[in-house]
Structures are given as structure tokens and as C-alpha cells.
C-alpha positions in Angstrom: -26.9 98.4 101.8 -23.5 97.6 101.0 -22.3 95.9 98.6 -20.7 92.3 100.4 -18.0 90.4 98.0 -18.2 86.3 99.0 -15.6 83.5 98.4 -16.3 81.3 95.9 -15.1 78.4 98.6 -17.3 78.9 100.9 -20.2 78.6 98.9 -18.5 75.4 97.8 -18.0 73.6 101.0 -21.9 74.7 101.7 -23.4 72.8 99.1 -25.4 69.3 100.1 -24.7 69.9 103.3 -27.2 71.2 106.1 -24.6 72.3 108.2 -21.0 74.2 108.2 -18.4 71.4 109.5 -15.4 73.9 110.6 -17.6 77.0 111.8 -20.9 78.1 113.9 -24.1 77.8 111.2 -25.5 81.1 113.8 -22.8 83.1 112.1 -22.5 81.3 108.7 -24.4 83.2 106.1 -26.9 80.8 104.3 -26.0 79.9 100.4 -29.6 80.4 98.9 -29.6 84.1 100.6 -26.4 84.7 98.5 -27.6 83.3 95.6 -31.2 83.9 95.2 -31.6 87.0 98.1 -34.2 84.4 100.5 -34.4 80.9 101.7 -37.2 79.1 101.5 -36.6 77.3 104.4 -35.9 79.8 106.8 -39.0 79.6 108.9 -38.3 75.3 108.4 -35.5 74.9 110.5 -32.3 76.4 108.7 -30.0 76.7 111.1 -27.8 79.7 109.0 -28.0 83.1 109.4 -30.3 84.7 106.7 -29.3 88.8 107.8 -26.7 89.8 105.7 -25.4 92.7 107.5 -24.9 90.9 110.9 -23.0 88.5 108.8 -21.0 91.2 107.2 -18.4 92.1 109.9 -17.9 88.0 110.4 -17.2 87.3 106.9 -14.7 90.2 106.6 -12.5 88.9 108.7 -13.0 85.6 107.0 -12.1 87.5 104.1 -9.2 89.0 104.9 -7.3 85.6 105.5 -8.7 84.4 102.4 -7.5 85.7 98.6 -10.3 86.8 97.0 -11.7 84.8 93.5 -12.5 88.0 91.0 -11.9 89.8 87.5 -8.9 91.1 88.8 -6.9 88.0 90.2 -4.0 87.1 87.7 -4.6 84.3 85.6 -2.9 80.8 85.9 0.7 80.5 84.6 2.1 77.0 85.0 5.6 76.7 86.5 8.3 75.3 83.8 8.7 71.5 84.4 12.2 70.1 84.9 12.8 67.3 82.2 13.9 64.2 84.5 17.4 63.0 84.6 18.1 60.4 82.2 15.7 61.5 79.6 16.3 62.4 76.3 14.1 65.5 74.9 11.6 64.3 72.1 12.3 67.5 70.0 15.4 69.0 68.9 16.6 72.8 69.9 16.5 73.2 65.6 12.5 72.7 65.8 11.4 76.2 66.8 13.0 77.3 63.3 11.3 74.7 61.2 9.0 76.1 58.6 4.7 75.7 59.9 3.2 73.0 58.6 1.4 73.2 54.9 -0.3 70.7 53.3 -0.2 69.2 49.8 -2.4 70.9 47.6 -4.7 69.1 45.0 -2.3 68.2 41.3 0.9 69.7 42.6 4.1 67.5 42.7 5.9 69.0 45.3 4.6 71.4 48.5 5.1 75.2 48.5 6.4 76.7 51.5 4.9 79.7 53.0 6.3 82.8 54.2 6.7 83.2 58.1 6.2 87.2 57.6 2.9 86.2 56.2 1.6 83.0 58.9 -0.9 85.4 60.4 -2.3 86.9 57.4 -5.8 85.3 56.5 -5.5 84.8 52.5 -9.0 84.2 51.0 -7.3 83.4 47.7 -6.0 80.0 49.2 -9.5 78.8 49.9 -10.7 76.4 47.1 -13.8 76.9 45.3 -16.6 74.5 44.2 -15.7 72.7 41.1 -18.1 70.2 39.4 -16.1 67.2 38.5 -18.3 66.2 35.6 -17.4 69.5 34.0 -14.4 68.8 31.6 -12.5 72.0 31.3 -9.4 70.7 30.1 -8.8 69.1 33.4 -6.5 65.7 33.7 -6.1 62.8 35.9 -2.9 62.5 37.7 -1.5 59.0 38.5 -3.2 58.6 42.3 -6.6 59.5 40.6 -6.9 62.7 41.8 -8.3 65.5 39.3 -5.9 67.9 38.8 -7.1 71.7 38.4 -5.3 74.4 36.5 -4.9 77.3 38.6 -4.5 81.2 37.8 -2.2 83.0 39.8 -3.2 81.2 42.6 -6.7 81.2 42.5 -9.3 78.4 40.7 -10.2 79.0 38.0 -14.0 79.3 37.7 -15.0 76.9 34.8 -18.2 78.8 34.2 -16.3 82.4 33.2 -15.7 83.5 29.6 -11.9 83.3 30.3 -12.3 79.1 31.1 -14.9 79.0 28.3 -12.6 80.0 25.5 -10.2 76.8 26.8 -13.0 74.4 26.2 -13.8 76.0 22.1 -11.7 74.3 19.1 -8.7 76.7 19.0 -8.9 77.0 14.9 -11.0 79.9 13.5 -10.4 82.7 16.0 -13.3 85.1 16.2 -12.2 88.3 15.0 -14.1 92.0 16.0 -12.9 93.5 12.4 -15.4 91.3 10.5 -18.2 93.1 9.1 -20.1 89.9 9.0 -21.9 89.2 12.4 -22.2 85.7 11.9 -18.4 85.3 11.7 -18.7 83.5 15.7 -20.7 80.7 14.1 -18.8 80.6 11.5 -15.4 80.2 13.1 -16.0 77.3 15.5 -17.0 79.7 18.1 -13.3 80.3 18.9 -13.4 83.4 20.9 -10.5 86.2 19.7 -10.1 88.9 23.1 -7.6 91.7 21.8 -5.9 94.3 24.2 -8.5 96.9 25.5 -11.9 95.2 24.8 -12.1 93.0 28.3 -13.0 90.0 29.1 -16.4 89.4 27.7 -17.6 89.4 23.8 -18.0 93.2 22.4 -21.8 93.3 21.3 -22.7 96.1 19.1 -25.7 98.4 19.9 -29.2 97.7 19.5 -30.1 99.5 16.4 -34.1 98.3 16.0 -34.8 101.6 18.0 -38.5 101.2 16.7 -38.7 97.2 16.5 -41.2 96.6 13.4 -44.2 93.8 13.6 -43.5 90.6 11.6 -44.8 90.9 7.8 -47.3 87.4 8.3 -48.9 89.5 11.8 -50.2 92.8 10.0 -53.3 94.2 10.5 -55.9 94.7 8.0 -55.6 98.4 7.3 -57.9 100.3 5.0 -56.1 102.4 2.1 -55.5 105.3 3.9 -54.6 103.7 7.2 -50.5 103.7 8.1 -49.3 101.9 11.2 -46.4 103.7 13.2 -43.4 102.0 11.6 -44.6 103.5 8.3 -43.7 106.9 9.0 -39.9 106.3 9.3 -37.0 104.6 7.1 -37.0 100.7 6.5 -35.5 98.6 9.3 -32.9 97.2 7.3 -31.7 100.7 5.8 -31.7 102.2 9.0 -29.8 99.5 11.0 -27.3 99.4 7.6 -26.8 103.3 8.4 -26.2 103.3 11.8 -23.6 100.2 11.2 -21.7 102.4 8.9 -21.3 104.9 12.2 -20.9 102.6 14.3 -18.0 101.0 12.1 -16.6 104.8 11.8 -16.7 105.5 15.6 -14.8 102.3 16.7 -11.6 102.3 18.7 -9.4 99.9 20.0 -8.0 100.9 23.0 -4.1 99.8 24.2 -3.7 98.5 20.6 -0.2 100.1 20.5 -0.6 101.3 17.4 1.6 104.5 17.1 -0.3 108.0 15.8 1.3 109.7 12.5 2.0 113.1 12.0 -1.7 114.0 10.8 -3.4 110.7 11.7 -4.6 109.2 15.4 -6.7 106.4 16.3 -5.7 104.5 14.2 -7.9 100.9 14.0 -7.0 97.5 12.3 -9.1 96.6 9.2 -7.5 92.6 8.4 -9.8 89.9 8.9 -6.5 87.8 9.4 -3.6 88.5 11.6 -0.9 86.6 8.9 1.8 88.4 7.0 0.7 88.1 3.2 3.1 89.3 0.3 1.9 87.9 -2.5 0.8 91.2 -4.2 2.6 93.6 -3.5 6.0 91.5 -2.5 5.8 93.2 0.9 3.5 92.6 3.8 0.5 95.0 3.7 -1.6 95.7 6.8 -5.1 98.3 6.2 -5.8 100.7 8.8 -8.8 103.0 9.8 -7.3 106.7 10.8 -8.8 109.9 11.8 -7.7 113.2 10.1 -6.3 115.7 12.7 -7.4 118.7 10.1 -10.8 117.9 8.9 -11.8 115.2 11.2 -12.5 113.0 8.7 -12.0 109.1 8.2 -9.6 107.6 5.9 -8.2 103.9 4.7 -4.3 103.8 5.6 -2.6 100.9 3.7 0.9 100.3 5.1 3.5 98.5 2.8 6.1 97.1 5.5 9.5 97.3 5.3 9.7 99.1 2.0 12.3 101.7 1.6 12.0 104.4 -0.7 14.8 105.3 -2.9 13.3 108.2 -5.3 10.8 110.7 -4.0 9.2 111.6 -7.3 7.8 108.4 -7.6 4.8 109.2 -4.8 5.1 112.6 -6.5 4.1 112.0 -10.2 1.8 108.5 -9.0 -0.5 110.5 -6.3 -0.8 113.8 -8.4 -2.0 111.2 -11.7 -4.6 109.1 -9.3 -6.1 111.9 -7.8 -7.4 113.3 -10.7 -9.6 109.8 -11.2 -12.7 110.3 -10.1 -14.9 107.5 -10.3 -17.9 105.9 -9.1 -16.1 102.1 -9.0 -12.6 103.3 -8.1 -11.5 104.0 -4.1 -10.4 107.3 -4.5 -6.3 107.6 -3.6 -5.5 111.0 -1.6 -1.8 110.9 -1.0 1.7 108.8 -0.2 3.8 109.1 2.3 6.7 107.2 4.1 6.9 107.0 8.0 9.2 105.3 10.4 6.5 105.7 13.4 5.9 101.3 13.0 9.4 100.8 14.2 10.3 100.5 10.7 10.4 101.5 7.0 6.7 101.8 5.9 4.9 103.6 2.9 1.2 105.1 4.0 -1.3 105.2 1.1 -4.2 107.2 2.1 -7.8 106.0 0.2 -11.4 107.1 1.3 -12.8 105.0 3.8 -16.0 103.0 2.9 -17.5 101.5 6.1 -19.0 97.4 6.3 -17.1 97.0 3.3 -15.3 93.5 2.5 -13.5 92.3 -0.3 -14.7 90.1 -3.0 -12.8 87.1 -1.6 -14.3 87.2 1.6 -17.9 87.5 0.7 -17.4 84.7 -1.9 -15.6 82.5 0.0 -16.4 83.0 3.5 -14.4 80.8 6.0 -15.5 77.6 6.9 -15.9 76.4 10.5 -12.7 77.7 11.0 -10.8 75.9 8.6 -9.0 76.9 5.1 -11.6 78.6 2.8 -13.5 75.7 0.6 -15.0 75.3 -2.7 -18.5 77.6 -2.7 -20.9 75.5 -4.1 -23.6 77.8 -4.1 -23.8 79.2 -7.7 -23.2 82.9 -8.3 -26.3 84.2 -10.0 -25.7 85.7 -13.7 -27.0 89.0 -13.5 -24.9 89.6 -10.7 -21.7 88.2 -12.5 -23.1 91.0 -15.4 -23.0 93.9 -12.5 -19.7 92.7 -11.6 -18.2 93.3 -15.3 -19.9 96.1 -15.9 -18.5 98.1 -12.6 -15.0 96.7 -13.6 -15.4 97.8 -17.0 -16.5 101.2 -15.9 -13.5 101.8 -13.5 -10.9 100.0 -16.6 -13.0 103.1 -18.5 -11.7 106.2 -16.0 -8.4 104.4 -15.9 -7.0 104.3 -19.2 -8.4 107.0 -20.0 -6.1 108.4 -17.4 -3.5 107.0 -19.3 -2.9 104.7 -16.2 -3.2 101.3 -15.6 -5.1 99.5 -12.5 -2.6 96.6 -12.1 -3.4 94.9 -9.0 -6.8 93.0 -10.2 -7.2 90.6 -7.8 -10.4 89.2 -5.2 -8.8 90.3 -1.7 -7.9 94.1 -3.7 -12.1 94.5 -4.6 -14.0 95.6 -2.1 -17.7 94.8 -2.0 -21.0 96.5 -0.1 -24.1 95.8 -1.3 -23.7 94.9 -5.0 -21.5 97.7 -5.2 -17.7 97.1 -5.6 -14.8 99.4 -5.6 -11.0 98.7 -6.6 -9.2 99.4 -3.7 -5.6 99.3 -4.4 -4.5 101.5 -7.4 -1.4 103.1 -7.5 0.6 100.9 -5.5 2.2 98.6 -8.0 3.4 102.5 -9.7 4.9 103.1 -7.0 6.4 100.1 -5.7 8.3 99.5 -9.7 8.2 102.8 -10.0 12.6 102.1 -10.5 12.1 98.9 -12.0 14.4 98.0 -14.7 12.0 95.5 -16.4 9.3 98.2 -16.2 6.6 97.7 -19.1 4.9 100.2 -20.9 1.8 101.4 -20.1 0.2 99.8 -23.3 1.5 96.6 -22.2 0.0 97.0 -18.6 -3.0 98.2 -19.8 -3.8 94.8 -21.9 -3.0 92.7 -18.9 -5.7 94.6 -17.1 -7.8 92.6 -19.3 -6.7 89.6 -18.7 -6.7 90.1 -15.2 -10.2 91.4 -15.2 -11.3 87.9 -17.1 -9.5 85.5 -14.4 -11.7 87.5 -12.0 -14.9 86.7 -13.4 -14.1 83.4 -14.6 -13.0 82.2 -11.0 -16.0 83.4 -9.6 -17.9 81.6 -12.2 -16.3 78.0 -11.6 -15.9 79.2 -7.7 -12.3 79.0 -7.8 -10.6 80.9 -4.8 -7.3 81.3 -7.1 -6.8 83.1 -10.4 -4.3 80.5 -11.8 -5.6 78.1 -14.1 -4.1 75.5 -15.1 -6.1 75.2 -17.8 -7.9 77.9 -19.2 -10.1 76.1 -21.9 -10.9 73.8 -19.2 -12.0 76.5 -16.6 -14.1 78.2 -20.0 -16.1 74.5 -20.6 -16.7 74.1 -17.0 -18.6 77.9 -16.9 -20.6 77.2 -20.0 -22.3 74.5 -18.7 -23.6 76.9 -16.6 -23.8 80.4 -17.9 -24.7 81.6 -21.6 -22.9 81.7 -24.4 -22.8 85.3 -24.2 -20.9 85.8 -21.2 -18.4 82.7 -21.8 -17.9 84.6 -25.1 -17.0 88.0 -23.7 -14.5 86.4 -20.8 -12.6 84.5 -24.0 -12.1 88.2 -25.2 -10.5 88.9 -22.0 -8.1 86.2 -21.2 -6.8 85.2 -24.6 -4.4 87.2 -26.7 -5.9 89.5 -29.1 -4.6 89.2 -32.7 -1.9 90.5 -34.0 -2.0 93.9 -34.8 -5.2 94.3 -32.8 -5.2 96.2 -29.4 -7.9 95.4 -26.6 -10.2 98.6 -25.5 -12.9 99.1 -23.2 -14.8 100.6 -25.7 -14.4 97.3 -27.8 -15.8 95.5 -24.7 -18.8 97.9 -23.8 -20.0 97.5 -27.4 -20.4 94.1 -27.2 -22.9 94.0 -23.9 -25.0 97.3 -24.4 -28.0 94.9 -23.6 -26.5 94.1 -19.8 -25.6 97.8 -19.7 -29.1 99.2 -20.2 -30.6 96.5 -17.6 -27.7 97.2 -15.3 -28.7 101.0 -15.4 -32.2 100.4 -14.8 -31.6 98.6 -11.2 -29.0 101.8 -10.6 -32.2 104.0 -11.6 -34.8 101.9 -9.5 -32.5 102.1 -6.2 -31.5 105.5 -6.7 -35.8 106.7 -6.8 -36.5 103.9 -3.5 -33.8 106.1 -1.7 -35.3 109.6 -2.8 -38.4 108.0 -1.3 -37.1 107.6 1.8 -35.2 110.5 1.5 -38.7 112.1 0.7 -40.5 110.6 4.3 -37.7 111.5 6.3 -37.6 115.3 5.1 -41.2 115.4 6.7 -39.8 113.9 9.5 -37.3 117.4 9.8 -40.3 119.4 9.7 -41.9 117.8 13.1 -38.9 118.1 14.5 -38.4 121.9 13.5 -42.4 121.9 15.3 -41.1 120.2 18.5 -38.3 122.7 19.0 -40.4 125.7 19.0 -42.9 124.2 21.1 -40.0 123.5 23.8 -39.0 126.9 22.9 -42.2 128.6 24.0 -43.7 126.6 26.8 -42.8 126.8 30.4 -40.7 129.6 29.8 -40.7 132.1 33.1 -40.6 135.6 32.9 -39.8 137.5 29.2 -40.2 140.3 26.6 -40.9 142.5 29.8 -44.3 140.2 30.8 -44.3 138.2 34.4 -44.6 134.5 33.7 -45.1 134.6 30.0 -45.8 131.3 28.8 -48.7 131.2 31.1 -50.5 134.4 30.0 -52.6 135.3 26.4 -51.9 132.8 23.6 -49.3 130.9 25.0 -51.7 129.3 27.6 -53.1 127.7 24.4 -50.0 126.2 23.5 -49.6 124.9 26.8 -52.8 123.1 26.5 -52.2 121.7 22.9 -48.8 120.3 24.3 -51.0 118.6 27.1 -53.7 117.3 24.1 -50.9 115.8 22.0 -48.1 114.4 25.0 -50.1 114.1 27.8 -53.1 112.4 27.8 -54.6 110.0 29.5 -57.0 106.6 29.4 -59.8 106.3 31.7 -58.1 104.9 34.3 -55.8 107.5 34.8 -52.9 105.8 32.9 -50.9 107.3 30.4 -51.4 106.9 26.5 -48.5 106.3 24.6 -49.5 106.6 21.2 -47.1 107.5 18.4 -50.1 107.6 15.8 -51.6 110.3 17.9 -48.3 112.2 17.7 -47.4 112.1 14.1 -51.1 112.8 13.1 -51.4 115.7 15.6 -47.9 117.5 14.7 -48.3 116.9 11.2 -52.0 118.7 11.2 -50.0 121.5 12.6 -47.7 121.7 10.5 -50.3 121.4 7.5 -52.5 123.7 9.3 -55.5 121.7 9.5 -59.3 123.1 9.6 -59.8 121.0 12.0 -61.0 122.0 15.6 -60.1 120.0 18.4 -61.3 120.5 22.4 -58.5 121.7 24.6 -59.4 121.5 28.4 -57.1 123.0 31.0 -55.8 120.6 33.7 -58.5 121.5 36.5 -60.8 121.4 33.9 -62.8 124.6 34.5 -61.3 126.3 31.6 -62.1 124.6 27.9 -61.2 126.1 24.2 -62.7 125.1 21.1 -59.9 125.8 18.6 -58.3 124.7 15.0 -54.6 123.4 14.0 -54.6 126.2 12.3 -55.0 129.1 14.7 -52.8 127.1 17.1 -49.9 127.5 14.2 -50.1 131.1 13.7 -50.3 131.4 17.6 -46.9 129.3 17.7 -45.1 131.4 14.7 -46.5 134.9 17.1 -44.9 133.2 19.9 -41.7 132.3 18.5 -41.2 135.4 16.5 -42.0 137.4 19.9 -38.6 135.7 21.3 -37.2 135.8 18.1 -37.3 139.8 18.2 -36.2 139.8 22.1 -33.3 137.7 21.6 -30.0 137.6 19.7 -29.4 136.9 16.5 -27.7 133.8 16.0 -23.8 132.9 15.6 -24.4 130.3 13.3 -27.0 131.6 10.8 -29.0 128.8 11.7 -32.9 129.3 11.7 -36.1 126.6 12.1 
């Protein structure tokens, strides 16, 4: 049946009414037909027609004098109304130019207008975020009571980021990444200090407690001979120390702008603090950590700013005298050189490069909360202050007899790690007065080496920050009320005169404290066997390892020396299983065992070659060997040197 199209009028006019008003109801097609295919009162007395193709040709015609309501009609376009006579227009001709309507955002004075070119363009930027009002993030209160919020290149800043949570920290006591001591963020207000390169967020160093040790008060009762897993490897604290060091080594700062030197790159800022200082040198000094481009090796740059030199045999004579010392106490100095790469005049002193080290002043006088460093009032023990005169007087020892002179004594020019110190900028002061017309002899420098070396020991006795005293005998009563007699009397040696005629010597000054030198020894001694011992456990640590390579080695290797599917075939089926016995065994439920006990015992049977027999059972467990560590280790060395004899020699002379 064809398809018939109806006008939408005529069903109008039909409904609530029975009949058609301006036609015959025998030739008027009935309205529920159309809509719902059948009347229900058709056989009730409706008086339409309910047979749509009689109805078709009548409607037709109807519908050619009538326009027809679909899809395709044109939609409805109002004609332009005339404005009456006499009427002004409400809006001027100017309007259609006027700039769209914005309104005033939240704490800004005065409206910005946007860009027609950019009306349509839906800007997610522009749509405000959820602020909590409670949340004080350095927001104020304008004059109409509305909370003004800081914004960020057009967007809200998020109070709850890193970069909003550094606006609400005191702004003294920055936090600075170049501190060896971790607790510097407490320490410094928890001011957070974001250079160039390391992002937005806090740079955390990497978790070192690779095998995380059990607390001391929760150790089990073990018999004599019984070790628990953490026993087999180096102390916590030693090995996290270690892999600080190489961690300290490895560190870059990315975009720090920094220039690279001839034969040095990657060059990395050692200063706790970002201020120009002068006072020992008379020029700004800045330390650096560079790379070698030879040897690949690290080294200490310190840069004297803005210091010209005029005579060239001045870093010639001073490097080629202070590379000879050698000395246990003394950072060794490698070379000189000048460089215009800093966008100015700078001498480069090159010294060895001693990782997590800090100088004397900063680990005696830490910062506090941010603030200028304060009186320590925790007392320095003695036998410490003894270690500290002893190293000094051990690297005054190598230096005169040099026939040199250390010269810059000071706290910030010792370094410190672990108990250990170092003097850390020789040879500069040689160079720097190197043309100096009141140049002194080296007799004369050598005796205020002395007194230098007392003021150090006697400000860290009284905890004085500063080496000048007003008032010496002062400073000397003050430390005897808390030291001995014995070491007041040795820092009155140092800081007074001598008599006339009578010349200060280290010698003099190790006679007189043999005592603190033989205990001072000892504890060198005692640490020196505890890392031998270590030394010791880890060197059986190299020989499971040397094990575990030429296990890997052998098993599930495919086809070799001439034999299909080697590994699988003879002995080396046995050393399949054993690698199953030790790595992969499991509990009774089917889960695997992770025991490191089981391990180290088993790989270090082997490598003892143990009588001991132990059950091997293949993995369908229809094949099961009764063997000893030993046999299993001559079947591993057969195996090996099998491969060994097929294979090439190595390039590296290197053998396990």
C-alpha cells in the first residue's frame, strides 16, 4: 500500500468533533485510522470513512490546494518591522560595535575586556575553582568584604599545591638541596628552596634500607650459631653512609647555567648559602662539584671571583709545592688555573672531592630555625676536642715540613665527616699575596699557624662562632671551668707569643700530648679492624655471587659444544634441579618460599663443598636424585669449563 502524506490541519479541525463541519464525513478519512491504523468505533456509528485507499484519490486533491506541513518546508523568518513614525529608536547605530558584556571578576578593581576574535572560544581557564574560605593562604579582604584571591596567569591558584604551600612557610631559612644534613627542612622553618631544573615538588633521595633490618628491642632468641638474614651483609648505617657518598657524586642540577670549562662539565654547587662572603680570601669564593672529561673522575672547584692574575708563576711554583703534600688530614690540591667562562675574571683551584662532607662551622653551629646561627650550648666532648688537635697537628706536621705554611685556619675552611676533618683551603692565600709587598716570611707564617690553630680549638671550647676574642684570658678561664688543665695548658702554648728567642714547632707540641696521641691511635686502629670485618663478610658475599653467575651461565642454555639442548642432558639436568631446590620451592599450599636463609646457607655449602646430601626431585616428580654439595660443585666447574673451552677467550682478562 502506498504511502499517503496527511495535513496536519485536518487532523486538527477533526479533533472533539464527531463530524467534519465544511466536508462529507463518507469521504473524510477518520483521525484514529491515521493515527493508530483502526477505530474503535467503527462498527459504533462513526460516520468517517475508515478505507484508506478509497480516501486516497479524495485527499489528493485536497492536497494539492493545500501546502504541505513536513521536514522540507522552510522555516519561519519574521518580516522586518517598520519602527512607527514619531518614535525614537531605543539603541543607537554605535551599539552593534560595543564590546560583549563581561562581568566583574572577584578582587579586581577594574573589568578586563575580552577579545571579539576570541567570543566563541570556550576557555576552561576562566572557570573558577573551589576555594575554602577558612583556608588562609595569604588571601586579603578588600573594602566590600569580598575575599580577594591571587591568581596565576589567569588561573586560581590551588591552595593545596606545593607552589601555594611555600606562600603560607616563614620566608627566613630557605631549604637548601646542597646540605648534607637531611634534617636541614626542620631546621630551617620548613621554608621550601625550588632551584631551576628540580620541579615543583621536594627532591627526596632514594631509599637506601634495601634490606630494612628488625628493631634491636624485637630480636629473636637465637642460639650461638644461629644468624638472622641481615647478618650476612654490611651494617645499615655503613651501607646507607656508602650509597650517600654515590649518590652525592652522581648529582646534577639541571638548567643551573653554570658554564662547562675546558676539562670540566657538570659542574654542581656545593654552598649551603647563596651570599657573597670575602672575608678570607678578600674575594667572593663559590665551591663547585665538576667531573673530569679525561679520567671521569670527581673533583672540588673553588672559584675566587673577580680576581685577576698578574704573574703566572705564582700558580706555577704554589701548585707544583702543594702537590707534593700528601696527607691523611690535608685535601689534596691538584692544580690552578684562571678562566673567563663565569662571565668574568675567576681563578679555579682544583682539590679532591670528599662526598657528605661539611665544614666545622656548620656541624658546630647548625642554623637555627632559620635564623642567624646561635650560641651551641650543648658541650663539645673532650676527647673529641683531643682528635680535633691531633688531626690539626698532624696536617701543621706535612706542612712545614714542606716548608709551607697552611694560612687560612679558619671553621668554614675545615671540613668534617665522621670525626674526620681535612683542611680544605691551602694554597690559596700563596697565591692570592703571591705579589704582595708586605709579604712575610715563611717562618713568620708558620708561627701564626699556631696561633690560628689555638683560636680554633678554644672557640669550639667556649662555643664561640667567631675566632676574635676580645679577651683571650677571659675566653682561657671560661674553658677551664670545663675542660682539664692539660688541654687549657696546651691552647695557652698556641695563642700566646713564645719567648724570645724561642721558636714554636710541631714537634714541641706533639711531645707534650703523647698520652692523647697513643689513645687517639687506638680508636684509628679499632675502626680500621671493624671495617676489615666488614670488608671480610662482604668478600664472601663476591664468592656467591661468582656461584650465581655460573649457574645463570649453564642453565637453560639451548643447543652447544655440538650437543641438542645441552643444559637439559647428563649433568646439567642436575644443576637444573639444584637451581629449582635452592630458588624455587614451594610451601604446602602451593605458594612460593621466599627465604634468604635458605639461599645463603645453600650457595654457601656449595661453595664450601659440603658432605651433605640433599633430595633433588624433578618437576613431574617421577625422576629423584640423592646427591651432595659437593658433587653438584665439581658438576658446575665440568659444566662451566665445558663452555669455557667452546667459547672465546675474553677481551678483558676477566675470569670468575
Amino acid at each position: 500500500m502506498a504511502a499517503t502524506r496527511y495535513n496536519s490541519g485536518d487532523l486538527r479541525r477533526q479533533v472533539g468533533s464527531p463530524r467534519a463541519k465544511n466536508r462529507d464525513t463518507k469521504e473524510t478519512l477518520c483521525r484514529n485510522v491515521v493515527i493508530y491504523g483502526h477505530c474503535r468505533w467503527e462498527d459504533s456509528g462513526c460516520t468517517f470513512n475508515h478505507d484508506q485507499n478509497k480516501a486516497s484519490g479524495s485527499q489528493t486533491d485536497l492536497n494539492s490546494n493545500r501546502r504541505v506541513f513536513n521536514v522540507e518546508s522552510p522555516s519561519f523568518t519574521p518580516a522586518n518591522q517598520q519602527q512607527p513614525a514619531g518614535k525614537k529608536s531605543t539603541f543607537s547605530s554605535q551599539a552593534a560595535s560595543a564590546a560583549p558584556f563581561t562581568p566583574r571578576g572577584v578582587g579586581t578593581s577594574t573589568p578586563t575586556l575580552q577579545q571579539p576574535g576570541d567570543s566563541t572560544i570556550f576557555n576552561p581557564a576562566a572557570i573558577r575553582e573551589f576555594t575554602p574560605q577558612n583556608y588562609d593562604v595569604g588571601n586579603t579582604i578588600s573594602q566590600n568584604g569580598a575575599q580577594n584571591v591571587t591568581q596565576d596567569g589567569g588561573l586560581y591558584s590551588d591552595p593545596f599545591s606545593i607552589n601555594s604551600l611555600g606562600q603560607t612557610m616563614p620566608p627566613t631559612g630557605q631549604y637548601n638541596p646542597y646540605a648534607n644534613d637531611p634534617n636541614t627542612l626542620a631546621g630551617a622553618g620548613g621554608g621550601l628552596y625550588q632551584p631551576a631544573g628540580f620541579g615543583n615538588g621536594l627532591v627526596h633521595p632514594p631509599n637506601y634500607h634495601l634490606y630494612q633490618p628488625p628493631s634491636e628491642l624485637y630480636r629473636p632468641s637465637l642460639q650461638p650459631y644461629q644468624r638472622t638474614t641481615y647478618d650476612f651483609f654490611i651494617p645499615k648505617d655503613r651501607r646507607e653512609n656508602l650509597q650517600k657518598k654515590l649518590f652525592h657524586m652522581q648529582q646534577l642540577l639541571p638548567n643551573s647555567g653554570l658554564p662547562n670549562l675546558d676539562r670540566w662539565h657538570s659542574l654542581f654547587p656545593l654552598d649551603t648559602k647563596a651570599t657573597r662572603n670575602s672575608t678570607c680570601f678578600g674575594y667572593p669564593s663559590w665551591m663547585y662539584k665538576a667531573q673530569n672529561n679525561k679520567n671521569g673522575r670527581h673533583f672540588a672547584l673553588r672559584r675566587i671571583e673577580g680576581y685577576r692574575l698578574t704573574n703566572e708563576k705564582a700558580i706555577l711554583n704554589v701548585t707544583k709545592e702543594w702537590k707534593k703534600v700528601i696527607n691523611a688530614n690535608i685535601v689534596t690540591v691538584h692544580e690552578a688555573f684562571t678562566t673567563e667562562f663565569f662571565g668574568d675574571s675567576s681563578l679555579i683551584f682544583v682539590y679532591d672531592f670528599h662526598p657528605l662532607s661539611e665544614t666545622l662551622y656548620d656541624h658546630h653551629f647548625p642554623p637555627n630555625n632559620g635564623h642567624n646561627r646561635l650560641r651551641n650550648t650543648n658541650k663539645i666532648p673532650e676527647n673529641v676536642l683531643w682528635s680535633y688537635v691531633c688531626q690539626i697537628a698532624n696536617a701543621l706536621l706535612a706542612i712545614h715540613n714542606a716548608k709551607l705554611a697552611a694560612r687560612c685556619l679558619e671553621l668554614s675552611k675545615i671540613i668534617w665527616e665522621n670525626n674526620r676533618i681535612r683542611l680544605a683551603a691551602c694554597s690559596i692565600l700563596d697565591v692570592l699575596h703571591h705579589d704582595s709587598p708586605n709579604r712575610k716570611t715563611i717562618e713568620e707564617l708558620q708561627q701564626e699557624d699556631f696561633v690560628k690553630f689555638g683560636r680554633i680549638i678554644l672557640a669550639l671550647a667556649t662555643n664561640t662562632p667567631t675566632l676574635n676574642f676580645n679577651n683571650i684570658d677571659a675566653a682561657l678561664a671560661t674553658m677551664a671551668q670545663r675542660y682539664s688543665t692539660q688541654l687549657k695548658g696546651v691552647l695557652e702554648w698556641l695563642i700566646k707569643p713564645s719567648a724570645p728567642g724561642e721558636t714554636k714547632t710541631v714537634e714541641t707540641l706533639l711531645g707534650g700530648m703523647t698520652t692523647h696521641l697513643a689513645n687517639f691511635a687506638n680508636f684509628v686502629m679499632q675502626e680500621s679492624d671493624e671495617k676489615e670485618f666488614h670488608l671480610m663478610r662482604e668478600l664472601e658475599n663476591g664468592r656467591i655471587a661468582r656461584l650465581m653467575f655460573k649457574l645463570s651461565v649453564v642453565n637453560e642454555r639451548g643447543d652447544s659444544c655440538g650437543v641438542h639442548n645441552w643444559s637439559e642432558t647428563g649433568e646439567r639436568l642436575l644443576l637444573k634441579l639444584f637451581r629449582d631446590y635452592v630458588f624455587h620451592q614451594v610451601d604446602a599450599d602451593g605458594k612460593a618460599r621466599l627465604d634468604t636463609n635458605h639461599y645463603l646457607s645453600c650457595l654457601s655449602k656449595l661453595d664450601a663443598s659440603s658432605e651433605e646430601q640433599i633430595l633433588l626431585t624433578s618437576r613431574d616428580n617421577a625422576t629423584v636424585f640423592v646427591v651432595s654439595y659437593r658433587s653438584i660443585r665439581q658438576m658446575l666447574d665440568r659444566a662451566y669449563g665445558e663452555l669455557g673451552k667452546e667459547g672465546k677467550p675474553s677481551t678483558t682478562g676477566a675470569t670468575i
